[in-house]
C-alpha positions as a printed NumPy array, in Angstrom:
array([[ -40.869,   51.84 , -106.853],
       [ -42.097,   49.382, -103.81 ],
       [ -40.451,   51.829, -101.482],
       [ -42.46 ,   54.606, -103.191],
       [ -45.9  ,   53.292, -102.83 ],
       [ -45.614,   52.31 ,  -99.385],
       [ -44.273,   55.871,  -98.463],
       [ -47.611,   57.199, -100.24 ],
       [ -49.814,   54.43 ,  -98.497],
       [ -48.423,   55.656,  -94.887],
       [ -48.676,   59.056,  -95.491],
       [ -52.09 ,   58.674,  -96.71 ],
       [ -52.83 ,   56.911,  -93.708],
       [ -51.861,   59.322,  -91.692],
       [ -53.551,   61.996,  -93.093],
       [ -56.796,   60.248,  -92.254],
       [ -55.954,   59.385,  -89.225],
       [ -55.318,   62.847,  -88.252],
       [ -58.822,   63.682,  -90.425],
       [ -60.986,   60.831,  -88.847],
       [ -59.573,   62.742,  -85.464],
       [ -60.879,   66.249,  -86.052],
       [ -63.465,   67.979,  -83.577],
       [ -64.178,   65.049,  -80.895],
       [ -66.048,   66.382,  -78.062],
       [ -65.212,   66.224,  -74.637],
       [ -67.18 ,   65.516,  -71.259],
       [ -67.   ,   68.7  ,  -68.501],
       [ -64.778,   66.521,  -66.164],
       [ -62.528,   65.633,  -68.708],
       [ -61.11 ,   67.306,  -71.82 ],
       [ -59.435,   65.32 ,  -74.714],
       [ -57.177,   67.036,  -77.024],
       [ -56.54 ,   66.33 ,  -80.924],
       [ -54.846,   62.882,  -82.013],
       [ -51.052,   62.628,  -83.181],
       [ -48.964,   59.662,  -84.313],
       [ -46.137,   58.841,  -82.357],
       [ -44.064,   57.68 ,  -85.461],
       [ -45.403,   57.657,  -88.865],
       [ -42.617,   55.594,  -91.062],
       [ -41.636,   53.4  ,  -88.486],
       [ -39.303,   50.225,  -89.222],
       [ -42.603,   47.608,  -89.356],
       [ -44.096,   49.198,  -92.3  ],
       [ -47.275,   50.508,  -91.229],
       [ -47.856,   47.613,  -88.155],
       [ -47.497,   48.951,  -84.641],
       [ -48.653,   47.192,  -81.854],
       [ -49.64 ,   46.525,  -77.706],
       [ -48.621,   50.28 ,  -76.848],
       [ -47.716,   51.17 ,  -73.063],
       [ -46.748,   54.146,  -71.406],
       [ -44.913,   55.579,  -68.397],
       [ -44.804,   59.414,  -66.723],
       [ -41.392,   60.305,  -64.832],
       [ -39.43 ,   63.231,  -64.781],
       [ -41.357,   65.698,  -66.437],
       [ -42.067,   63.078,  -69.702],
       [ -43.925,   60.615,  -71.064],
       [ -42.273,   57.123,  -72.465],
       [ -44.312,   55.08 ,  -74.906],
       [ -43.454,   51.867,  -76.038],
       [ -44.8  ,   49.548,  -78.956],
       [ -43.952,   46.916,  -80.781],
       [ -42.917,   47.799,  -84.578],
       [ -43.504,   44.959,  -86.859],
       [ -45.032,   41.526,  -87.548],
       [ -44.568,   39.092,  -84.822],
       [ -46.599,   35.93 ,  -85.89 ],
       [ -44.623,   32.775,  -87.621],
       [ -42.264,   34.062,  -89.884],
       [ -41.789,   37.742,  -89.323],
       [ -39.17 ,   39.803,  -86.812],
       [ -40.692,   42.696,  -84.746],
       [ -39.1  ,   44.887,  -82.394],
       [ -39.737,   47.299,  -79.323],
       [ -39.906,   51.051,  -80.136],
       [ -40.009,   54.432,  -77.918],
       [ -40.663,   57.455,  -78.139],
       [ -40.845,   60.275,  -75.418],
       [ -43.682,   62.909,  -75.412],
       [ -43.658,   66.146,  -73.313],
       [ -46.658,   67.168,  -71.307],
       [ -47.374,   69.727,  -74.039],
       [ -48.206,   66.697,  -76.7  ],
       [ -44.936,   66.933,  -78.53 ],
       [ -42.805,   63.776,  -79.413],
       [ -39.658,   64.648,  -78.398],
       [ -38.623,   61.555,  -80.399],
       [ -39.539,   62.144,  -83.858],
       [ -37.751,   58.828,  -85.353],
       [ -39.253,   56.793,  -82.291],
       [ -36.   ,   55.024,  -79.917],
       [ -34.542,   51.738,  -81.115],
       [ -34.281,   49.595,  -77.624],
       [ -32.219,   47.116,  -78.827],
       [ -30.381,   47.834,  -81.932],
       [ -29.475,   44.967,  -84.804],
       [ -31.649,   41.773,  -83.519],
       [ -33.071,   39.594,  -85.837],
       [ -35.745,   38.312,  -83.476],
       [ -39.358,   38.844,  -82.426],
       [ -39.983,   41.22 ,  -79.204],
       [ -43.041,   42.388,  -78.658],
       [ -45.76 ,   42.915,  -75.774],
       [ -43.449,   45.671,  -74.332],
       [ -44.269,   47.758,  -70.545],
       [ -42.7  ,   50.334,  -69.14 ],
       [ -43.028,   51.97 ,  -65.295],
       [ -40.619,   54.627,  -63.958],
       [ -38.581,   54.742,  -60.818],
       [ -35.061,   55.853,  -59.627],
       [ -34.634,   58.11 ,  -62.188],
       [ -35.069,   55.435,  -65.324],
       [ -37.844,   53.73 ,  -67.27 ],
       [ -37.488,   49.945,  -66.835],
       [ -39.251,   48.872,  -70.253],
       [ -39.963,   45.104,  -70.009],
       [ -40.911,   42.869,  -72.773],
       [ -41.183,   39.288,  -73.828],
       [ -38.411,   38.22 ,  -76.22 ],
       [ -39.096,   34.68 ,  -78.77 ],
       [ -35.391,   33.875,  -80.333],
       [ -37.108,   31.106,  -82.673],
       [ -37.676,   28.309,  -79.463],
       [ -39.153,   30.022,  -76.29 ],
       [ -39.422,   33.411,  -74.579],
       [ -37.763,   35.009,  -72.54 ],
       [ -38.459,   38.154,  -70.319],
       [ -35.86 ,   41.147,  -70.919],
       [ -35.401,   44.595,  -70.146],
       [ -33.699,   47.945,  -70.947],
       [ -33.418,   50.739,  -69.008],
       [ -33.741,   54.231,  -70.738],
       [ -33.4  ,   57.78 ,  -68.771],
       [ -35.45 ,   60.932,  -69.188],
       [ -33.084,   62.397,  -72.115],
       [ -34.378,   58.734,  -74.181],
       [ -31.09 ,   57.571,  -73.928],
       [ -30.762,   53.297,  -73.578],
       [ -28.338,   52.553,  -70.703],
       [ -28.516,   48.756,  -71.541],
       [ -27.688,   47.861,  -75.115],
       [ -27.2  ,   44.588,  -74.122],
       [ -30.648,   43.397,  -72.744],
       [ -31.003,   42.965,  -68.743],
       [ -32.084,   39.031,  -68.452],
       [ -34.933,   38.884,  -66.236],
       [ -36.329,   35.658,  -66.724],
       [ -34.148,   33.67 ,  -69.643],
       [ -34.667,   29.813,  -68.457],
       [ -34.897,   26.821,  -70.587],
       [ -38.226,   27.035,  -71.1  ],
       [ -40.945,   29.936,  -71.629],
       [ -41.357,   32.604,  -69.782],
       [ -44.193,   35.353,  -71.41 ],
       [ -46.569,   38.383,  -70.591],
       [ -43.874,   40.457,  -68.07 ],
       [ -45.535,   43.452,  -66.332],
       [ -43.795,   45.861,  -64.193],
       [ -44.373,   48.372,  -61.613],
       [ -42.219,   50.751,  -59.753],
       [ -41.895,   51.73 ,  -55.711],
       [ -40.805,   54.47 ,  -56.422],
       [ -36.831,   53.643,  -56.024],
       [ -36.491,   50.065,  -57.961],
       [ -39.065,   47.779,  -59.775],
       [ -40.948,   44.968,  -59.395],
       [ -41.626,   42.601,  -62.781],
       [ -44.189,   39.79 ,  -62.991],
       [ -44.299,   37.035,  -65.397],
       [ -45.753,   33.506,  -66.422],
       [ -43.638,   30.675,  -67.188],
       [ -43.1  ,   26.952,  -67.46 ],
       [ -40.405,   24.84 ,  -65.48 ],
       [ -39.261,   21.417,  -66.291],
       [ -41.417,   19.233,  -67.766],
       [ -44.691,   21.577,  -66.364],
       [ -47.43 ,   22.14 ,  -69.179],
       [ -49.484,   24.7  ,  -66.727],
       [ -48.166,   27.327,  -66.476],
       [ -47.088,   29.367,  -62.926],
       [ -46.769,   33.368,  -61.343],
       [ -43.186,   34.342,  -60.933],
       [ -41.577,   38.04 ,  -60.012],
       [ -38.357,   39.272,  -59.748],
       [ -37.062,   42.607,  -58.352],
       [ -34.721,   44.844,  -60.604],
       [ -32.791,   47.427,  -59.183],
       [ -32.219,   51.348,  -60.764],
       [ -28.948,   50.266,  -61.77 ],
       [ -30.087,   47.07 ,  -63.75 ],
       [ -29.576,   44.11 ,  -61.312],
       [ -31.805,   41.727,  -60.865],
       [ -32.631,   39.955,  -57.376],
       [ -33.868,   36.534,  -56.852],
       [ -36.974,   35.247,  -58.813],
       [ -39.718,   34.388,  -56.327],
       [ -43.118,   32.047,  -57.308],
       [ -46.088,   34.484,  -56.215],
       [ -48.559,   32.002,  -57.404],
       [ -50.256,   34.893,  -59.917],
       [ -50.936,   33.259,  -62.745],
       [ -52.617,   33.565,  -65.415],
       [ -51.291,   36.823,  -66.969],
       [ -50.377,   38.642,  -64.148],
       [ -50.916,   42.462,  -63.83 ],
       [ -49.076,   44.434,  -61.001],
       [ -49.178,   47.877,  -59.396],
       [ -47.787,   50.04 ,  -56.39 ],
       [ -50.201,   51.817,  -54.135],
       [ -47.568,   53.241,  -52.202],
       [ -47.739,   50.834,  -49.516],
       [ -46.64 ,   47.781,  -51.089],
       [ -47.558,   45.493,  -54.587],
       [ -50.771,   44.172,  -55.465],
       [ -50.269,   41.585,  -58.291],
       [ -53.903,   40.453,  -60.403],
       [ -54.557,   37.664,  -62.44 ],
       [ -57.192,   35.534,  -63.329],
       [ -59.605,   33.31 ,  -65.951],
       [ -62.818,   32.885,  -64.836],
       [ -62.606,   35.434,  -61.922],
       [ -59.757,   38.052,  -60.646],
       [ -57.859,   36.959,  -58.074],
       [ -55.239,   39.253,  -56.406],
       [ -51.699,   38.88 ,  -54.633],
       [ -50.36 ,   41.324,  -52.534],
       [ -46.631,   41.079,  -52.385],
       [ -43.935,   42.663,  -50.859],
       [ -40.734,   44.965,  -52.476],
       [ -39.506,   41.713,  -52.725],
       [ -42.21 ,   39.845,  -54.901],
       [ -43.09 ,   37.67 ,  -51.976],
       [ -46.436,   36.965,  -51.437],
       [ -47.963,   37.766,  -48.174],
       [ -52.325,   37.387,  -48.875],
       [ -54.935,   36.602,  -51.333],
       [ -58.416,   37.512,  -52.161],
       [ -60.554,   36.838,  -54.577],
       [ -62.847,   39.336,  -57.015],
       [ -66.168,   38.357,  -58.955],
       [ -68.191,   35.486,  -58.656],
       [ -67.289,   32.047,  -61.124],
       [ -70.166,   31.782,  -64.231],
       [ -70.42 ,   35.864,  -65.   ],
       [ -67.028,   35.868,  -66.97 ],
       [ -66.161,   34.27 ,  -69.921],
       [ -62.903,   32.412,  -70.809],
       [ -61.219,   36.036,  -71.677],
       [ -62.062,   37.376,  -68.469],
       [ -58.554,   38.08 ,  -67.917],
       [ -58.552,   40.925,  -70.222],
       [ -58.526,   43.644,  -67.18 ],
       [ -56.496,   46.558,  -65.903],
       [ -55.122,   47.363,  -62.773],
       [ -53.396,   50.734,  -60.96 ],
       [ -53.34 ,   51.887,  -57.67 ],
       [ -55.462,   54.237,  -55.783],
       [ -53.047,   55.835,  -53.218],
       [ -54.617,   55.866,  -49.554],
       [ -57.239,   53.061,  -50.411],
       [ -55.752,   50.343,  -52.231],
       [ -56.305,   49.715,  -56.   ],
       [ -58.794,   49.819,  -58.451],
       [ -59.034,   46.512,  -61.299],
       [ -61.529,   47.015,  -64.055],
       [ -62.398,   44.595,  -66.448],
       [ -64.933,   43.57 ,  -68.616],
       [ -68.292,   40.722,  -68.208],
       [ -69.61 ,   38.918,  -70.949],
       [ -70.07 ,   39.041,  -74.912],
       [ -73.517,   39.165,  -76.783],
       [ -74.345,   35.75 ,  -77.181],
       [ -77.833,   35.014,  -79.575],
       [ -80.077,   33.57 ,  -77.181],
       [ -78.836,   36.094,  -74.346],
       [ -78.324,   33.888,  -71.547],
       [ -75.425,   35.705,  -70.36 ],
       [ -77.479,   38.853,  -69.987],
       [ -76.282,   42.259,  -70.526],
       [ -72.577,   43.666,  -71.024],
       [ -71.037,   45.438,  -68.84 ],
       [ -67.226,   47.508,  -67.757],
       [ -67.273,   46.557,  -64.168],
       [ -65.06 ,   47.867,  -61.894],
       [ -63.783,   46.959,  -58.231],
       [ -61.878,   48.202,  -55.542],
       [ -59.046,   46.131,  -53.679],
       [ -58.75 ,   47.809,  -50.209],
       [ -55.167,   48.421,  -48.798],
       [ -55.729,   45.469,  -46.581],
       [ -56.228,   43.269,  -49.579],
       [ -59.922,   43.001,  -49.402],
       [ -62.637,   43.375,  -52.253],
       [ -65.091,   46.18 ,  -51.069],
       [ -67.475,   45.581,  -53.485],
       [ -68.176,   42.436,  -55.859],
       [ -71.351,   43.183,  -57.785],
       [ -72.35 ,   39.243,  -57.316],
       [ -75.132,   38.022,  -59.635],
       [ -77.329,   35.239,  -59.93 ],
       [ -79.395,   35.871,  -62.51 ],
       [ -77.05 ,   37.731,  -64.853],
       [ -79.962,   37.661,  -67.796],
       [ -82.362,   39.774,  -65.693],
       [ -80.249,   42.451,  -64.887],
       [ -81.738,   45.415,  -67.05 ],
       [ -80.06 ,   48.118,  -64.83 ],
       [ -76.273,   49.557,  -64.088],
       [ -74.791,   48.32 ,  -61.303],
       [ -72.836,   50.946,  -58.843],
       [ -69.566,   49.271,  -60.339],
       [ -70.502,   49.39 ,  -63.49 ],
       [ -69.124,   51.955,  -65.301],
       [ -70.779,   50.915,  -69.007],
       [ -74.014,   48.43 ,  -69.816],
       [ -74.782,   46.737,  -73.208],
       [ -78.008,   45.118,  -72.761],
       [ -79.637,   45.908,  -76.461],
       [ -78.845,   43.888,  -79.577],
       [ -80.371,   45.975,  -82.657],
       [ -78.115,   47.139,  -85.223],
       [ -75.888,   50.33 ,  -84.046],
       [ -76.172,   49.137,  -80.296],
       [ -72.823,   49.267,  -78.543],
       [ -71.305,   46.615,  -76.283],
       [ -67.934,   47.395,  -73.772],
       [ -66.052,   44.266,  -74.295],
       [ -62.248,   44.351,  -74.201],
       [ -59.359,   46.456,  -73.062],
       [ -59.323,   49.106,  -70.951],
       [ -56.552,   51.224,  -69.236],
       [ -56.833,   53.101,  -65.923],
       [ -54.356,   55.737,  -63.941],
       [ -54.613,   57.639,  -60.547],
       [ -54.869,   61.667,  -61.632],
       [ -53.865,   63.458,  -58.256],
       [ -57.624,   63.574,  -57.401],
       [ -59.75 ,   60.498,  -58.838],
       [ -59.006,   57.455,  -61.138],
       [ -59.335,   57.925,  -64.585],
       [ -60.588,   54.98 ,  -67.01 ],
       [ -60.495,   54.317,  -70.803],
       [ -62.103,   51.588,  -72.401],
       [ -62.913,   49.546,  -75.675],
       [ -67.187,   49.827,  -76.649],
       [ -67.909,   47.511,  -79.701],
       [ -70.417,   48.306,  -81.806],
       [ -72.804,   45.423,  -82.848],
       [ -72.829,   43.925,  -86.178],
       [ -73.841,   40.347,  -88.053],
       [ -77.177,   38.332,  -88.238],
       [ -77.612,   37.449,  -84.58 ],
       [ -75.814,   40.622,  -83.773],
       [ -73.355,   39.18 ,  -81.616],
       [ -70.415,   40.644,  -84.25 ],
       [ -68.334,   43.778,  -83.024],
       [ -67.237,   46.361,  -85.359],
       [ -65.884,   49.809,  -85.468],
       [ -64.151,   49.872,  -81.604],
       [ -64.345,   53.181,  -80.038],
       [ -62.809,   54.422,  -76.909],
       [ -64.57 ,   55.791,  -74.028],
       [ -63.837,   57.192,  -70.964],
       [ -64.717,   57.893,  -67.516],
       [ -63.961,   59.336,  -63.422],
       [ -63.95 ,   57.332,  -60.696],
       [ -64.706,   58.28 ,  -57.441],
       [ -63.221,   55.113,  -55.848],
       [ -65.203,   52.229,  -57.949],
       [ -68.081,   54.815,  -58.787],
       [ -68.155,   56.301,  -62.642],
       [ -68.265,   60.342,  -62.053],
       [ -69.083,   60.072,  -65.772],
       [ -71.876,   57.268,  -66.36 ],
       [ -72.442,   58.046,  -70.002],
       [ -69.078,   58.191,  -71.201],
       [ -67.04 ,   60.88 ,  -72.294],
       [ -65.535,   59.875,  -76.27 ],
       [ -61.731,   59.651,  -76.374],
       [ -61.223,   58.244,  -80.03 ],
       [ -64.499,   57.48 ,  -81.808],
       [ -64.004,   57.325,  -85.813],
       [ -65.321,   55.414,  -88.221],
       [ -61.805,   53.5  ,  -87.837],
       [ -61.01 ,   51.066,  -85.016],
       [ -59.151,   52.751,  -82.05 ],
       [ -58.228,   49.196,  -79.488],
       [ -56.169,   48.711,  -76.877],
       [ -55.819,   51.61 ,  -74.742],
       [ -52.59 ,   52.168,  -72.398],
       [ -52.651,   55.203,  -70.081],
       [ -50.083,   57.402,  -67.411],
       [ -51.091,   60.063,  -65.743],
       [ -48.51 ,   63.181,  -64.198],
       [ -50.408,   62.447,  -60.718],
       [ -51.678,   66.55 ,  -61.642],
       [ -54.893,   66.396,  -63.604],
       [ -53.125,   65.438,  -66.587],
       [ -52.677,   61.66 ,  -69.074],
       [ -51.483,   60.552,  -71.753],
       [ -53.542,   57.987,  -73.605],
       [ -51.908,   55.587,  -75.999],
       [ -53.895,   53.203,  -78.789],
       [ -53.794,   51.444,  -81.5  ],
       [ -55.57 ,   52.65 ,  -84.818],
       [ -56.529,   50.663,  -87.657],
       [ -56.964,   52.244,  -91.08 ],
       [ -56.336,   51.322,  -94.585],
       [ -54.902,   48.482,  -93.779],
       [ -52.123,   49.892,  -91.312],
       [ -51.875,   49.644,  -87.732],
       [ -50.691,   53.025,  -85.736],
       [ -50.178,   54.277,  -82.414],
       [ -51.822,   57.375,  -81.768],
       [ -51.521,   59.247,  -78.929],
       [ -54.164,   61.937,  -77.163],
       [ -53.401,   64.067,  -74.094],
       [ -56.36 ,   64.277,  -71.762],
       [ -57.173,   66.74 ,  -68.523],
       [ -59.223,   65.653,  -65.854],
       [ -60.833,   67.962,  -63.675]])
């Protein structure tokens, strides 16, 4: 009878998804198609989680976590494959490692040599470990048994990878010895599965990492974004430094990163929350470009952050009112190179509670960019229901076309919906 009532729950949950879905506009630049789940009675019982997604060989990949992975509960990494058409090619979603009783979760994915390399941390009960699986274009897993990137004695968490085209390149924090801070390590892994020598790139905390073509560019950061460029190899060879120390709060981490082929790579990320005397001044989706040299070409420094009324050229959103309904972009966001321009998705909060410094009811929004310049400066709606859409992961086919991944809470499930979007 339990069985029973959770099968009606998720299919009722799906219905509205698919209903709170219907007739979204689009922007003239950029046309977003209808939402679709990418598996609706998944193994975790109506919680999905932290999607990603890849584009190689004529097909999407999408991971996400299925399950609960707090104390107590066992959660594993799911895939599915979607065409370029919208279809999930994948209707009962890919089982990367089959029979663990264990928690994996945060999973990536990035395609090269003819494979996905899908990455994820991995807690057996006393640290993490990084692991990986390969899976081909035909969603077949090559390694059943999971390739050990990073599996010391203590934790290693928050893996990233990117791809040169040939082999990868995964990124990582972890602890050695008797350390309680915690330090940037990557690790090369090869088409075929092997692994090459871990190197310390010094990128740390929580790492993000992408291929311009060139070579790496590895970001991380607290207070400010500081970036790595590194070599095939994961060595690091210069540094340089994005955003000025006082304008970001503690989660200033929270940022995306991909490359932008001929000129380096774009990182967008978010300022600061609504706070009730408004000190910190307005919000704002800032984004910057990292030149193929490694330097910052622009930084959007600010003294006074509480008098700045106006957008900023790398600014590509601004919450500056606090009145009920007002919105504030504050969280994740997701960016990919389309062929012609970048294309960016992000989280805007709505503003709720007495001071109204409260978010509610997260939408996504989107946007162009013509190097670190919105095409699109009020936002063009990607998922915008009375539910809340988070966490957006995006991969583009490099021809005008994305895929855009998030999650979507309703009626108390959590499920990753998928919309294909064409930028013009």
């Amino acid at each position: 009878m339990r069985s029973i009532l959770i099968a009606l729950v998720l299919a009722a949950t799906a219905s509205r998804l698919a209903a709170d879905d219907a007739g979204l506009p689009s922007g003239g630049g950029i046309q977003v198609q209808g939402a679709f789940l990418l598996l609706e009675n998944g193994p975790g019982g109506g919680i999905q989680g932290t999607p990603y997604v890849a584009y190689g060989q004529g097909v999407y990949l999408a991971v996400w976590r299925e399950g609960w992975h707090g104390k107590g509960g066992q959660a594993c990494v799911y895939a599915a494959r979607v065409s370029p058409q919208g279809n999930v090619l994948d209707p009962k979603g890919i089982e990367i490692v089959l029979r663990r009783q264990r928690v994996e979760e945060r999973p990536r994915v990035a395609f090269g040599g003819g494979v996905f390399l899908v990455v994820w941390q991995d807690f057996s009960g006393k640290d993490y470990d990084v692991l990986a699986a390969r899976v081909n274009a035909e969603g077949k897993v090559l390694d059943r048994e999971p390739i050990a990137v990073a599996a010391g004695p203590r934790t290693q968490v928050l893996p990233e990878v990117a791809s040169d085209g040939q082999g990868f390149l995964v990124v990582w924090q972890g602890l050695q010895g008797n350390e309680t801070s915690y330090r940037g390590f990557a690790a090369p892994v090869g088409a075929d599965g092997n692994v090459g020598a871990t190197i310390e790139t010094g990128a740390s905390p929580q790492p993000k990492i992408a291929w311009n073509g060139e070579r790496y560019l590895a970001a991380y950061g607290s207070q400010s974004v500081v970036t790595v460029m590194l070599d095939r190899e994961g060595r690091p060879l210069n540094r340089s430094k994005w955003g000025t120390p006082g304008l970001y709060s503690t989660k200033a981490a929270v940022f995306s990163l991909s490359p932008v082929p001929g000129k380096g790579w774009l990182v967008v990320g978010h300022r600061a929350p609504p706070d009730p005397w408004g000190w910190g001044g307005p919000g704002a989706m800032r984004a910057a470009l990292v030149g193929a040299d490694g330097r910052v070409e622009n930084q959007d420094a600010i003294k006074e952050p509480a008098g700045v009324q106006r957008r900023l050229p790398g600014w590509l959103d601004l919450g500056r009112e606090k009145r009920p309904g007002s919105t504030w972009p504050w969280g994740e966001s997701a960016s990919a190179w389309t062929g012609r321009c970048s294309l960016v998705v992000w989280q805007r909060q709505h503003l709720t509670g007495e001071k109204l410094t409260n978010f509610e009811n997260c939408d996504l929004v989107a946007a162009r960019l013509d190097g670190f310049r919105s095409l699109d400066e009020a936002g063009v709606p990607v998922a915008a229901s009375p539910a809340e859409e988070k966490r957006p992961a995006l991969a583009s086919d490099g021809a005008g076309h994305a895929l855009c991944l998030y999650e979507k809470h309703a009626s108390g499930a959590t499920r990753i919906a998928a919309r294909l979007m064409t930028v013009r």
